[in-house]
C-alpha positions as CSV (number, residue, x, y, z in Angstrom):
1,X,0.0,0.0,0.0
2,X,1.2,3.7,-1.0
3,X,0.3,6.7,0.7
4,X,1.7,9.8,1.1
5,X,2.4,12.3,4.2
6,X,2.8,15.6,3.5
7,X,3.9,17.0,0.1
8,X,7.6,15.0,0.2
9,X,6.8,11.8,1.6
10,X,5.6,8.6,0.8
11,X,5.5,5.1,2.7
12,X,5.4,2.1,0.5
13,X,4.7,-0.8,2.3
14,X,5.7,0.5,5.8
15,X,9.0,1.9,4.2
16,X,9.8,5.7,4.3
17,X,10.3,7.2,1.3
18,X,11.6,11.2,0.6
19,X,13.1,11.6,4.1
20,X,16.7,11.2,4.4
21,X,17.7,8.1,6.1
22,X,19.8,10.2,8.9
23,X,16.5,12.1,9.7
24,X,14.7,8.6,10.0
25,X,15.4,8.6,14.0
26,X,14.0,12.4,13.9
27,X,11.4,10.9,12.2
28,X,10.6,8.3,15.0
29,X,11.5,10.5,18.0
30,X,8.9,12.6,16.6
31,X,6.2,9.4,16.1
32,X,7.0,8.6,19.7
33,X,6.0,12.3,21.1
34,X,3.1,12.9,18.9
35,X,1.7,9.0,20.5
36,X,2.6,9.7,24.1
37,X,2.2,13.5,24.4
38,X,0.8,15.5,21.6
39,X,-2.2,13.4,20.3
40,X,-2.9,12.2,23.5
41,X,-3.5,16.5,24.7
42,X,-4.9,16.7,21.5
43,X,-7.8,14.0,22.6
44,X,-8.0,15.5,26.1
45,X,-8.4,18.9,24.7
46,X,-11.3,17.9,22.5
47,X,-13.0,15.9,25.2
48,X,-13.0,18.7,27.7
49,X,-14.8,20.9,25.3
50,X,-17.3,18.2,24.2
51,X,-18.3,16.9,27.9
52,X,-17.0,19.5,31.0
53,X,-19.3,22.7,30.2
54,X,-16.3,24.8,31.4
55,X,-14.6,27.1,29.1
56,X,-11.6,25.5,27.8
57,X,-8.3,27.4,26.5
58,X,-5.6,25.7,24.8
59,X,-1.7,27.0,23.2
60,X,0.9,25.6,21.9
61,X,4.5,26.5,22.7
62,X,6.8,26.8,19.7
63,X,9.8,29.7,20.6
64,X,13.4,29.3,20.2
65,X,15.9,30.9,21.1
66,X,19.7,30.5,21.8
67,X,18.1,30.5,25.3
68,X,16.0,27.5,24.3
69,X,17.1,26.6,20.9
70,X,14.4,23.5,21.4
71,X,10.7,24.0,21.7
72,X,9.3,20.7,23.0
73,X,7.5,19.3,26.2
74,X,7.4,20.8,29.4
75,X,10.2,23.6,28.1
76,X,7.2,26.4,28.8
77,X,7.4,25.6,32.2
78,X,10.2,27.7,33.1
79,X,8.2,30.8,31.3
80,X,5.1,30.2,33.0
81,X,6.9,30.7,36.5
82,X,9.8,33.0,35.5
83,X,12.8,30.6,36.1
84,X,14.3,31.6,33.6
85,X,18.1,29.5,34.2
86,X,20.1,27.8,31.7
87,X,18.5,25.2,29.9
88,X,20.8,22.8,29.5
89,X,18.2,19.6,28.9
90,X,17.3,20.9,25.5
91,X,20.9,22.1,24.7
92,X,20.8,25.5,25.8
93,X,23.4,27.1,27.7
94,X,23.3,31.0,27.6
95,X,21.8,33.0,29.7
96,X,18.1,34.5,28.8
97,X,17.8,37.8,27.0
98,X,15.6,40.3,27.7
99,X,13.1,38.7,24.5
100,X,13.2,35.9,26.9
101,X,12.1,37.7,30.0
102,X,9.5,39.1,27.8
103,X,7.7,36.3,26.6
104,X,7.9,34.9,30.3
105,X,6.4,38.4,32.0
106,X,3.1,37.6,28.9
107,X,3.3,34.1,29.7
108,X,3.1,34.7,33.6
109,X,0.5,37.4,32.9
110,X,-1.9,34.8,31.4
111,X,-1.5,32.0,33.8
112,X,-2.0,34.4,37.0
113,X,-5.3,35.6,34.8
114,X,-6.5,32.2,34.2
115,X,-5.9,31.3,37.7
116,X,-7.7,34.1,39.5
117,X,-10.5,34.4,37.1
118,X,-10.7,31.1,34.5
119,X,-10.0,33.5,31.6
120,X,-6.3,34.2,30.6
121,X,-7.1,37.5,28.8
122,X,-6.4,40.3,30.0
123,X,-5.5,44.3,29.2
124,X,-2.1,44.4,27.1
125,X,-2.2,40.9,25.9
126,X,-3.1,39.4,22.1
127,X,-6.4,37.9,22.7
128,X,-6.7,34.1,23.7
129,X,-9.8,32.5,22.4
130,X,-11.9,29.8,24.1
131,X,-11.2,26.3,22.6
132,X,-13.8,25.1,20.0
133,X,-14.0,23.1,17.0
134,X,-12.2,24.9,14.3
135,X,-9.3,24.2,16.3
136,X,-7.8,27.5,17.3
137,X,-5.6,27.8,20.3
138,X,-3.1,30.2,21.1
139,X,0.4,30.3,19.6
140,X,3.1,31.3,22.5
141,X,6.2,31.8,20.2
142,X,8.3,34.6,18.6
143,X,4.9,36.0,17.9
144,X,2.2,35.3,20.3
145,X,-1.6,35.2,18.6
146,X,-4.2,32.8,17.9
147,X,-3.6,30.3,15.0
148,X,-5.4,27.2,13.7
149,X,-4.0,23.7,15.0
150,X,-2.6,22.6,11.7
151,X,-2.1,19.0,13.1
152,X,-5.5,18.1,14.2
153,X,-6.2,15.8,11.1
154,X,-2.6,14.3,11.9
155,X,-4.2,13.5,15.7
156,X,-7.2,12.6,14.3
157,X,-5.6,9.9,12.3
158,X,-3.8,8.2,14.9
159,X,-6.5,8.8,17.0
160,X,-8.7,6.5,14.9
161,X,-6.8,3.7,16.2
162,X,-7.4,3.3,19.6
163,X,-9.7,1.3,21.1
164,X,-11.7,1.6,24.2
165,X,-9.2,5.0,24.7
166,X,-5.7,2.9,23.9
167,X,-3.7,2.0,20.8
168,X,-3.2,-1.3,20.0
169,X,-0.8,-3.6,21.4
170,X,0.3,-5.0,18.3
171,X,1.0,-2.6,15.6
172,X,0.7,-5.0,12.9
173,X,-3.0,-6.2,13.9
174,X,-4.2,-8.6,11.1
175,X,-7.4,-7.2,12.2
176,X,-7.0,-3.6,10.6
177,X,-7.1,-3.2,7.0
178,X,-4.6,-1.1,6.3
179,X,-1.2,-0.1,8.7
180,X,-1.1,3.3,10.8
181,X,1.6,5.6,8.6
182,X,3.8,7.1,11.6
């Protein structure tokens, strides 16, 4: 079976084709976070707007920086509290600039919002909308504003195979008719 992911590549019967084969482990590392972190927010995030009633807000982190030259899980965490000290777990080692301490103050000022009245927004900041179904959530990066999730169809997907809320056991499941592309 041939499909194709993205505009540059293809899997042909479970092989990868169009990445280069030293990006293949990039390729898995990022498989492996979008099953165990991304996808599984993803589901969370649309189940709390389907069933809790509450308003629900959700962002995704994406700056760099030589401060934090990686933007991956839980690497918003010094932001939201203003710890800003080396990173050194995601390979940064200088000291944060003032853009740093910037985006930390804005993060900080949401949090303390959406903790003392369940609504991050507040006077001076881009406007965070409430969760819904066309998929919006706020973008904290080098520019901080509402953007559409592009990867909910990709969560969707691999979403479609769980069952009774996990993925299978076996990925190779004789009982499926085609494979899950990763």
């Amino acid at each position: 079976m041939n499909r194709t992911i993205g505009p540059q590549v293809q899997v042909e019967a479970g092989i990868v084709h169009g990445v280069p084969r030293d990006d293949h482990g990039v390729l898995v590392e990022a498989g492996i976070g979008d099953l165990t972190i991304s996808e599984q927010t993803w589901e969370w995030l649309e189940l709390q707007h389907r069933s809790s009633g509450a308003p629900v807000y959700a962002y995704t982190f994406t700056y760099t920086s030589p401060y934090v030259p990686t933007a991956s899980h839980l690497v918003e965490v010094p932001f939201v509290f203003g710890t800003l000290t080396p990173q050194y777990l995601v390979g940064g080692e200088t000291l944060p600039a003032d853009v740093d301490r910037a985006l930390s103050e804005t993060i900080m000022s949401y949090w303390v919002n959406f903790a003392s009245r369940g609504n991050p927004n507040g006077s001076g900041l881009s406007h965070w909308p409430l969760y819904d179904l066309t998929g919006v959530v706020q973008g904290l990066g080098k520019t901080v504003e509402p953007h559409r999730n592009g990867r909910a169809a990709h969560f969707r997907f691999l979403a479609s195979y769980r069952t009774a809320g996990a993925f299978p056991a076996n990925w190779h499941d004789e009982s499926r008719e085609e494979p899950p592309i990763l």
